[in-house]
KEVEXVO-690921 format. One line per 3 residues: their letters; for each residue x, y, z of C-alpha. Coordinates in pm, 1 decimal. Layout:
KEVEXVO-690921
A = X,Y,Z | ...
***
This chain:
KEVEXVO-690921
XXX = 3084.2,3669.6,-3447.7 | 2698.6,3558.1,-3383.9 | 2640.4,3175.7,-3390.0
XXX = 2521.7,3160.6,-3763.7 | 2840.2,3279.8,-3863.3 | 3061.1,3023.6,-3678.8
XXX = 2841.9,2721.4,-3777.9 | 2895.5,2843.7,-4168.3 | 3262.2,2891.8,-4085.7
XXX = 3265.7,2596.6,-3995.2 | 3088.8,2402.6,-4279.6 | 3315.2,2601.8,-4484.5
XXX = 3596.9,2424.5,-4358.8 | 3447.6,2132.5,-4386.4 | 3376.9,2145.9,-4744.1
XXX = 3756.1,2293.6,-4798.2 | 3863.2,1918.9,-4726.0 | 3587.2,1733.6,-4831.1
XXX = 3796.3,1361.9,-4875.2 | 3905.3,1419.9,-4529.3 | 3606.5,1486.9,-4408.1
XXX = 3410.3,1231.2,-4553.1 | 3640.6,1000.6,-4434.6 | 3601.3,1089.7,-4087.7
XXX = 3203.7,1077.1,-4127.2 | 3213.7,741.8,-4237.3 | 3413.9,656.2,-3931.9
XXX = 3160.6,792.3,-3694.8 | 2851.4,646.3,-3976.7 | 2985.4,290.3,-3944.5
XXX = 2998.8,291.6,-3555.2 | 2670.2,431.0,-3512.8 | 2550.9,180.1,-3763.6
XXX = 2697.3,-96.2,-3624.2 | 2551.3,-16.8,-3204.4 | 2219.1,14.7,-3379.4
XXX = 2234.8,-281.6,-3577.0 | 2351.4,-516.7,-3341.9 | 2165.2,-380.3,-3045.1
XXX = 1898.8,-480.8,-3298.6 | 1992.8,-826.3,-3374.2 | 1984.8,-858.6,-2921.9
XXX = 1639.5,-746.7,-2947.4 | 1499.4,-960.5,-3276.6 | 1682.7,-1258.8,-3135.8
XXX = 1486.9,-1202.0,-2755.8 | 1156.5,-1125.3,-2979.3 | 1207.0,-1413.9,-3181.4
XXX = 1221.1,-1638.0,-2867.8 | 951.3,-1449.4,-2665.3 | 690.0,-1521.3,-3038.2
XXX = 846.8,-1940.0,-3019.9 | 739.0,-1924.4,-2660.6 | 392.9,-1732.8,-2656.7
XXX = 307.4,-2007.5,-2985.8 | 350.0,-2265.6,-2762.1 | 92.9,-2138.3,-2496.9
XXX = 110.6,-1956.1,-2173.9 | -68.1,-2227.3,-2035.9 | 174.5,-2521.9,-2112.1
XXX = 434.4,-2691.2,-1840.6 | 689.0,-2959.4,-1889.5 | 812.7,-3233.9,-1697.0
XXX = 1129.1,-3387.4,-1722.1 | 1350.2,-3616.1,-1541.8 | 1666.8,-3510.2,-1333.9
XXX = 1732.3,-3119.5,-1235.8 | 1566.0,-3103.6,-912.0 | 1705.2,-2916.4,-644.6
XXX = 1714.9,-3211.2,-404.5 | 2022.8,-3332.8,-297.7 | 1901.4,-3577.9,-54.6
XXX = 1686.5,-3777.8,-273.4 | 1717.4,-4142.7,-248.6 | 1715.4,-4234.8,-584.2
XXX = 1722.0,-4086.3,-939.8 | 1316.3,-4048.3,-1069.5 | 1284.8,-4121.9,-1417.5
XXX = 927.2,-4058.2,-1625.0 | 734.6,-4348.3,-1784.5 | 385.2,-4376.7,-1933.7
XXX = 292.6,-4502.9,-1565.2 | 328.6,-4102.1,-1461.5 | 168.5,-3990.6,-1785.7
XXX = -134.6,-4243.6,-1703.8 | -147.0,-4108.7,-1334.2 | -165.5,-3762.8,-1489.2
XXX = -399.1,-3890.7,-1735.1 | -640.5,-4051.2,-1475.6 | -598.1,-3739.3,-1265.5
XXX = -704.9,-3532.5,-1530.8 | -982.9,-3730.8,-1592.1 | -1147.3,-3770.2,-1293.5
XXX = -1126.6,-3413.7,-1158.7 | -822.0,-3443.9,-924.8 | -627.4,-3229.4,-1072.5
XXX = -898.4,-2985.4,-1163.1 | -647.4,-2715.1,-1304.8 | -511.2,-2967.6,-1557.6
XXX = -655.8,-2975.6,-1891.4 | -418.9,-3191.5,-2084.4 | -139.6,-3445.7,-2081.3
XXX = 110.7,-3537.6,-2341.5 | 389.6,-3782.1,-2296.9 | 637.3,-3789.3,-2560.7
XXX = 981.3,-3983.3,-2634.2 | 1249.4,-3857.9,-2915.2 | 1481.9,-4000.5,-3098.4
XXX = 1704.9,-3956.9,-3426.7 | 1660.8,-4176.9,-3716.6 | 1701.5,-4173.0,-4124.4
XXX = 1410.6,-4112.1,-4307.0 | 1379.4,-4229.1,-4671.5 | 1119.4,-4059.8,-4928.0
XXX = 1154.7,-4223.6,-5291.2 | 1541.1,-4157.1,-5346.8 | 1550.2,-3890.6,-5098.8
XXX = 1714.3,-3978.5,-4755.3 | 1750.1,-3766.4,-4460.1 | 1800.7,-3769.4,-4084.2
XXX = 1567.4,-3652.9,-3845.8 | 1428.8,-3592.6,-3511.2 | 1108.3,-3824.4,-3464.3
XXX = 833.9,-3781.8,-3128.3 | 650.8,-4028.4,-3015.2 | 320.9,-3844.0,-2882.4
XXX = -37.2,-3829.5,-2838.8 | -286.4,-3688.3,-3033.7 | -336.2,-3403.8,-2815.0
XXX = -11.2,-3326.7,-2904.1 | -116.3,-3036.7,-3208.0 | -356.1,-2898.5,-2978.6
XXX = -123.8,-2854.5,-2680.0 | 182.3,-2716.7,-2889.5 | 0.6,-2486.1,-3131.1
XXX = 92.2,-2723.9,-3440.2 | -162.9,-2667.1,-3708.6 | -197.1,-2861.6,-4008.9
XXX = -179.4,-2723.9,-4351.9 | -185.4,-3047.8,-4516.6 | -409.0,-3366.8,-4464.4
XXX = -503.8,-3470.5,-4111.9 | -334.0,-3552.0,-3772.4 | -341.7,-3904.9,-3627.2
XXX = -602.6,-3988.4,-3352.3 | -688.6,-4102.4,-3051.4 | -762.3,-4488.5,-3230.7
XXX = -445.6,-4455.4,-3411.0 | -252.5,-4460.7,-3081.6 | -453.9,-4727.6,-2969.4
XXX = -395.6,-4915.9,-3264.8 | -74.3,-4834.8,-3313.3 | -84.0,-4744.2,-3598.9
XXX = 165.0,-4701.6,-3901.0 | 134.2,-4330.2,-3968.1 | 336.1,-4042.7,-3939.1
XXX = 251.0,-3652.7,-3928.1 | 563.4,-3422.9,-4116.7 | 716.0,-3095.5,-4055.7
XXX = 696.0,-2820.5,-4310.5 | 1085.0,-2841.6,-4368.7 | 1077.8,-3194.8,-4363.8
XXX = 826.1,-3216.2,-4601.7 | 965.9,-2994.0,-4832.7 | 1312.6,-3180.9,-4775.5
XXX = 1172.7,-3538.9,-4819.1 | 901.7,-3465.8,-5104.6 | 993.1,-3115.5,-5258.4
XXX = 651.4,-2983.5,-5438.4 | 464.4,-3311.2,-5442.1 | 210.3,-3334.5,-5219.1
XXX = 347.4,-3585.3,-4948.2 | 23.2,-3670.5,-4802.6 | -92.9,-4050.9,-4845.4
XXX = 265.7,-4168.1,-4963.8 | 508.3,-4418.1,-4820.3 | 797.7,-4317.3,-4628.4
XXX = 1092.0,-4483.4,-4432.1 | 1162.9,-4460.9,-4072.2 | 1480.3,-4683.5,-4034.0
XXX = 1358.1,-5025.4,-4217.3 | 958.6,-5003.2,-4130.5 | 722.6,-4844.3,-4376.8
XXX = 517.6,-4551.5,-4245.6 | 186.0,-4383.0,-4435.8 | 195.2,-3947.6,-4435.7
XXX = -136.2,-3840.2,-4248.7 | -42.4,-3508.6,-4290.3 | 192.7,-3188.4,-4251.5
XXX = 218.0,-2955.8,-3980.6 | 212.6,-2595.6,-4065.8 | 551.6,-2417.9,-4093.6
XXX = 689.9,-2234.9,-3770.7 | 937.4,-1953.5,-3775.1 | 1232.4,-2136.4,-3664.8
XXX = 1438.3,-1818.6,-3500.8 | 1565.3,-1880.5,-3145.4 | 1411.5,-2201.2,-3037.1
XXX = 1417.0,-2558.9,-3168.3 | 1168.9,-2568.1,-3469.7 | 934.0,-2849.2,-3510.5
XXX = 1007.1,-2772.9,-3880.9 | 1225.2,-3091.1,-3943.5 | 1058.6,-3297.8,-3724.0
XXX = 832.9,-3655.1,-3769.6 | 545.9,-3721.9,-3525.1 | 441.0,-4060.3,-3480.5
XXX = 212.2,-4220.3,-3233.9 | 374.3,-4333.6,-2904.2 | 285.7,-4657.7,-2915.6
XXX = 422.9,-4731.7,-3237.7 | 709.9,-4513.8,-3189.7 | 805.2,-4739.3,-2829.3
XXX = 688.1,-5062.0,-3068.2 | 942.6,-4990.9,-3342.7 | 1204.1,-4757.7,-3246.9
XXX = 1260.4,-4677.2,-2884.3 | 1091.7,-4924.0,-2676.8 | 899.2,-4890.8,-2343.1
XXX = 1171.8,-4721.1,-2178.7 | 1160.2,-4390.4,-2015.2 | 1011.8,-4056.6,-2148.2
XXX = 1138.2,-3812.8,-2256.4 | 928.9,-3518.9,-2116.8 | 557.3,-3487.8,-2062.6
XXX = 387.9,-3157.4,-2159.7 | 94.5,-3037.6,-1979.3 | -162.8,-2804.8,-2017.3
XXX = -330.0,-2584.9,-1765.9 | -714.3,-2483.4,-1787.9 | -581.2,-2095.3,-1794.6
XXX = -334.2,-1877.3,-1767.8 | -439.3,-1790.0,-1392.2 | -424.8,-2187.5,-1306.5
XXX = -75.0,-2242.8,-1424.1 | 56.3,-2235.4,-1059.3 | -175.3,-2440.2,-912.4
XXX = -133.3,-2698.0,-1215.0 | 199.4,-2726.1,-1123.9 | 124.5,-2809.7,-764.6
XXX = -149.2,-3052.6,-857.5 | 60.5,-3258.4,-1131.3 | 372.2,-3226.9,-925.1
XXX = 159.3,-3416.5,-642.2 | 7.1,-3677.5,-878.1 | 409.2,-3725.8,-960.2
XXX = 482.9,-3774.3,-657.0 | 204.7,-4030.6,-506.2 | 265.1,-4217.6,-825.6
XXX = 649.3,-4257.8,-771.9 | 613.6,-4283.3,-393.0 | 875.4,-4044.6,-304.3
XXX = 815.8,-3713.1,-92.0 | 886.2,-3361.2,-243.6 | 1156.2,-3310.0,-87.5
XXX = 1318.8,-3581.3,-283.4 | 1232.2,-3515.7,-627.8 | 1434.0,-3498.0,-913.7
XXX = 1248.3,-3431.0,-1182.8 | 1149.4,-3044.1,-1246.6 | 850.1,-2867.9,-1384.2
XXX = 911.1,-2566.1,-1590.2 | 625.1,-2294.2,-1728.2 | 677.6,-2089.0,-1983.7
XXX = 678.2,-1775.8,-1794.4 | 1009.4,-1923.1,-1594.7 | 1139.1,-2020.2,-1984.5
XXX = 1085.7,-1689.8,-2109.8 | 1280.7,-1541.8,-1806.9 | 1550.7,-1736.6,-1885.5
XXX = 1535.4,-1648.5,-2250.0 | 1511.4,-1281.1,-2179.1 | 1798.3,-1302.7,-1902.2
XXX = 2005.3,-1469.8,-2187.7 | 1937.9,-1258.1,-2451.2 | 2039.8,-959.6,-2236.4
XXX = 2316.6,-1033.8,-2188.7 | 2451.1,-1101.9,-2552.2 | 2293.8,-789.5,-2659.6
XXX = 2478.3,-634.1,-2377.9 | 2824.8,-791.1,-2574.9 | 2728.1,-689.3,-2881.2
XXX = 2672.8,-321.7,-2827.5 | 2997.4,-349.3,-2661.3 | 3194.5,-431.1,-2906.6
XXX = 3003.0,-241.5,-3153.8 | 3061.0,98.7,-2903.3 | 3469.8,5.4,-2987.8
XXX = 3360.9,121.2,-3317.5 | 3238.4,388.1,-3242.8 | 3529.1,525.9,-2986.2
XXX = 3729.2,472.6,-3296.5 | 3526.4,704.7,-3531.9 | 3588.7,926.4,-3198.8
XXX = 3964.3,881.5,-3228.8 | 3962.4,999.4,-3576.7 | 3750.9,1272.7,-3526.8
XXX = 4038.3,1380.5,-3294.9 | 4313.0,1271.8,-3559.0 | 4140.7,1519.8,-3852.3
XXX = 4084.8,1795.1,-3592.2 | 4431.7,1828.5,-3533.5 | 4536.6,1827.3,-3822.3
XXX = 4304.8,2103.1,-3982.3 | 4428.5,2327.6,-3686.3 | 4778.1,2273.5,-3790.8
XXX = 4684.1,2360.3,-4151.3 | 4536.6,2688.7,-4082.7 | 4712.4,2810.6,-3815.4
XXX = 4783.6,3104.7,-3994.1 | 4412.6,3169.0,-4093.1 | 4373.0,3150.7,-3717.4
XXX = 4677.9,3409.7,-3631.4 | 4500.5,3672.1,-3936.1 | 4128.2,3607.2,-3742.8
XXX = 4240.0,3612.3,-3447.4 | 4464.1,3981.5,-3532.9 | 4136.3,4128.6,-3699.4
XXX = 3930.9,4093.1,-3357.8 | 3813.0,3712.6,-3358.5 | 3796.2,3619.0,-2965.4
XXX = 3914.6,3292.4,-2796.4 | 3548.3,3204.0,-2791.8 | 3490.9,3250.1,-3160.3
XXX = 3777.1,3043.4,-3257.5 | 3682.7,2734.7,-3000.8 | 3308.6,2772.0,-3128.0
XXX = 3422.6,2718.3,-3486.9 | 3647.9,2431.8,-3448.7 | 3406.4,2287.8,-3192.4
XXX = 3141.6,2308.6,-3374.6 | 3300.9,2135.8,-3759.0 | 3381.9,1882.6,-3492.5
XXX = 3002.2,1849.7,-3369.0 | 2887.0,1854.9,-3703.3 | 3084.5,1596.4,-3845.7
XXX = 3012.0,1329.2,-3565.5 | 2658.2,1442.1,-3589.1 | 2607.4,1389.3,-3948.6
XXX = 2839.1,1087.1,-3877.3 | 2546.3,975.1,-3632.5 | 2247.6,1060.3,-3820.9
XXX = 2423.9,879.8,-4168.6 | 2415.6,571.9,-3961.2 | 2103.0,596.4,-3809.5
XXX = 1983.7,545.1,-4159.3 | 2239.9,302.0,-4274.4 | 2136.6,74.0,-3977.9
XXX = 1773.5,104.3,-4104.2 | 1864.7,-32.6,-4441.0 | 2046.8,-346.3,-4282.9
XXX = 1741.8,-416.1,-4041.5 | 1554.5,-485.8,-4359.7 | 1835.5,-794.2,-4385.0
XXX = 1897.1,-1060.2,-4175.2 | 2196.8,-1098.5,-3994.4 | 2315.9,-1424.3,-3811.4
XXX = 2009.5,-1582.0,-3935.7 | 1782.9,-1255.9,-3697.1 | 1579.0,-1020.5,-3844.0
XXX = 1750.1,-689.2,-3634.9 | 1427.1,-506.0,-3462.0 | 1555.9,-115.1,-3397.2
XXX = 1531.1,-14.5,-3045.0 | 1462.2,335.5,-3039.1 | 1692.4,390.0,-2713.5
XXX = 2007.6,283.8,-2899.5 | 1910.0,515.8,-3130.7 | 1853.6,831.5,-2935.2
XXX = 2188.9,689.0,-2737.5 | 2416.4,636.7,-3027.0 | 2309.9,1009.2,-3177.2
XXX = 2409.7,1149.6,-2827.9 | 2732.2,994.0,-2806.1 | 2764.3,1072.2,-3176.5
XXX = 2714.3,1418.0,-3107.6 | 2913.9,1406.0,-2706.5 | 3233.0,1255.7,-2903.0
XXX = 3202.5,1565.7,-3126.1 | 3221.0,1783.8,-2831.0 | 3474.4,1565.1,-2625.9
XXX = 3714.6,1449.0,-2894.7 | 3686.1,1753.9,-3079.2 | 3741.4,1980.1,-2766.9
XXX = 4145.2,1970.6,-2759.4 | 4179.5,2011.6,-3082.2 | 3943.3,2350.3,-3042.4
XXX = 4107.5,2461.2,-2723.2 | 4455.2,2444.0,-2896.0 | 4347.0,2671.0,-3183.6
XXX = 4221.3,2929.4,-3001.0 | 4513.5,2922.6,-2731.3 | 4745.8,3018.1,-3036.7
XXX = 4901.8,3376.9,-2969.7 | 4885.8,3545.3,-3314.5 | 5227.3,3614.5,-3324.5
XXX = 5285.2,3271.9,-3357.2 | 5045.2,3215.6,-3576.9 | 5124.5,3451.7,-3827.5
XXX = 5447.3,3340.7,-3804.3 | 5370.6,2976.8,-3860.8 | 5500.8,2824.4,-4248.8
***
């Protein structure tokens, strides 16, 4: 029996059970499916983050207070606007030549009233440089300037979701809101962000620091400070340069620092080490799917053997070798976890058009090529006993079989 002959043997045989065999391809369809899908969602969430991070510059770094490695440091460091002036001044008058921009900022949560609308939301207290340093565009109206901080003035820059949230389709710029009990004019609204895998400036308020330390927080510690290198090859020696203008301005030796600078290439490492891993978990417990599409490939296997045992006892007395009997039944197996695999190859393309977990699944063509191979390998492993057994049958006992 040439090969063209066993694979249509066994397609016949396939088609002589048709339920079953569907069955047993949607077993195989849904775990393929599900590796691809979810390996998917591992790499749209680690894309997602790696976009949030690139729109927020390669050239940016960010101070905060506690996290250092020290653990001999004299006393806890906390940032004011005395650092962010010291940074300011550096920056200013070349001594920290790799340093293009700083921008303190101070957060805090507070309801916001539009009209009848009320919400709660995250407000920062920054500087102007603030849009240009984070990649915020406006789409509506104007951001607040340098004279506005200065001033301290009353105004107030929105978030696309806020915005929306606060004002719906009315144009929010030059109206009245309500931070807490003090009156604040809308200068404008920052263009929307995607919001997938980082914390979206979306739903946020800017405000000027000094009014923000005036009215809400006081002129207590910040927050963080962003900075901005002059390029992407100065980053490192930015660092250096505002960690020693950090340093001399808080009198304490580097050794005994506890504030930390992060880039965003050391954020984007973390990211990427993170997302790793729960793409790792997800394709494992997707692959339990697909060992039990394997398992039933295995179940129906067994069973069809059993059914035409004596089919295989009148083959195997007309002439049909051990070979040509294991081909057959080894091959329906193949074939059905192969058209298992390529069924949800295209099934997981469909749901990458859908979001899942609030991530847009991005298809890695490795899982691909990997799920179809172990599609096809659980074919040949979990459909290999089943094969063996029929053509070990004497054909005596076959013929014999009821």
């Amino acid at each position: 029996m040439n090969v063209l002959e066993v694979i249509r043997s066994a397609l016949r045989g396939m088609g002589s059970n048709a339920m079953r065999s569907s069955l047993t391809l949607l077993g195989v369809l849904i775990g393929v499916a599900s590796v691809i899908s979810l390996v998917g969602v591992g790499a749209g969430s680690q894309k997602a983050i790696t976009d949030k991070i690139d729109a927020l510059g390669t050239t940016t770094l960010t101070v905060r207070s506690g996290g250092g490695r020290s653990t001999s440091a004299i006393r806890y460091q906390t940032l004011t606007t005395n650092v962010s002036d010291a940074l300011s001044k550096a920056v200013s008058t070349g001594l920290a030549p790799d340093l293009a921009a700083v921008v303190p900022q101070v957060t805090s949560s507070q309801t916001i009233t539009a009209g009848t609308e009320t919400t709660t939301a995250q407000i920062i207290g920054t500087s102007a440089d603030y849009f240009a340093v984070t990649n915020s565009g406006i789409a509506q109206g104007t951001a607040f300037t340098a004279n506005d901080l200065a001033t301290a003035r009353r105004v107030v820059v929105l978030g696309a979701g806020l915005a929306e949230t606060l004002f719906g389709t009315d144009d929010p710029v030059g109206a009245t809101l309500v931070v807490g009990s003090t009156p604040y004019l809308v200068d404008g609204v920052m263009a929307a962000k995607d919001s997938t895998g980082l914390e979206s400036t979306n739903d946020v308020l800017i405000v000027p620091l000094s009014r923000m330390q005036q009215s809400i927080t006081g002129y207590g510690a910040l927050s963080s400070i962003v900075l901005q290198a002059t390029g992407t090859d100065a980053v490192t020696a930015a660092q250096a340069e505002a960690a020693a203008v950090i340093n001399t301005n808080l009198k304490i030796d580097a050794a005994d620092a506890t504030y930390r600078i992060t880039n965003q290439s050391q954020l984007l490492q973390t990211a990427s080490s993170t997302t790793s891993t729960f793409t790792a978990m997800l394709a494992a417990v997707a692959g339990i799917s697909l060992l039990v599409g394997g398992i039933g490939v295995t179940n129906i296997m067994l069973v069809t053997v059993t059914e035409r045992t004596r089919e295989i006892g009148i083959r195997k007395a007309l002439g049909a070798t051990r070979g040509a009997i294991l081909g057959q039944f080894l091959t329906e197996a193949t074939v059905l976890s192969l058209l298992g695999g390529l069924l949800g190859v295209g099934a997981a393309f469909v749901v990458s058009h859908f979001s899942i977990m609030g991530v847009r699944p991005v298809i890695v063509t490795s899982s691909v090529v990997l799920a179809l191979g172990v599609s096809m390998a659980i074919g040949i492993f979990f459909g290999g006993y089943p094969a063996a057994r029929a053509a070990a049958m004497r054909p005596v006992d076959a013929l014999r079989h009821e």
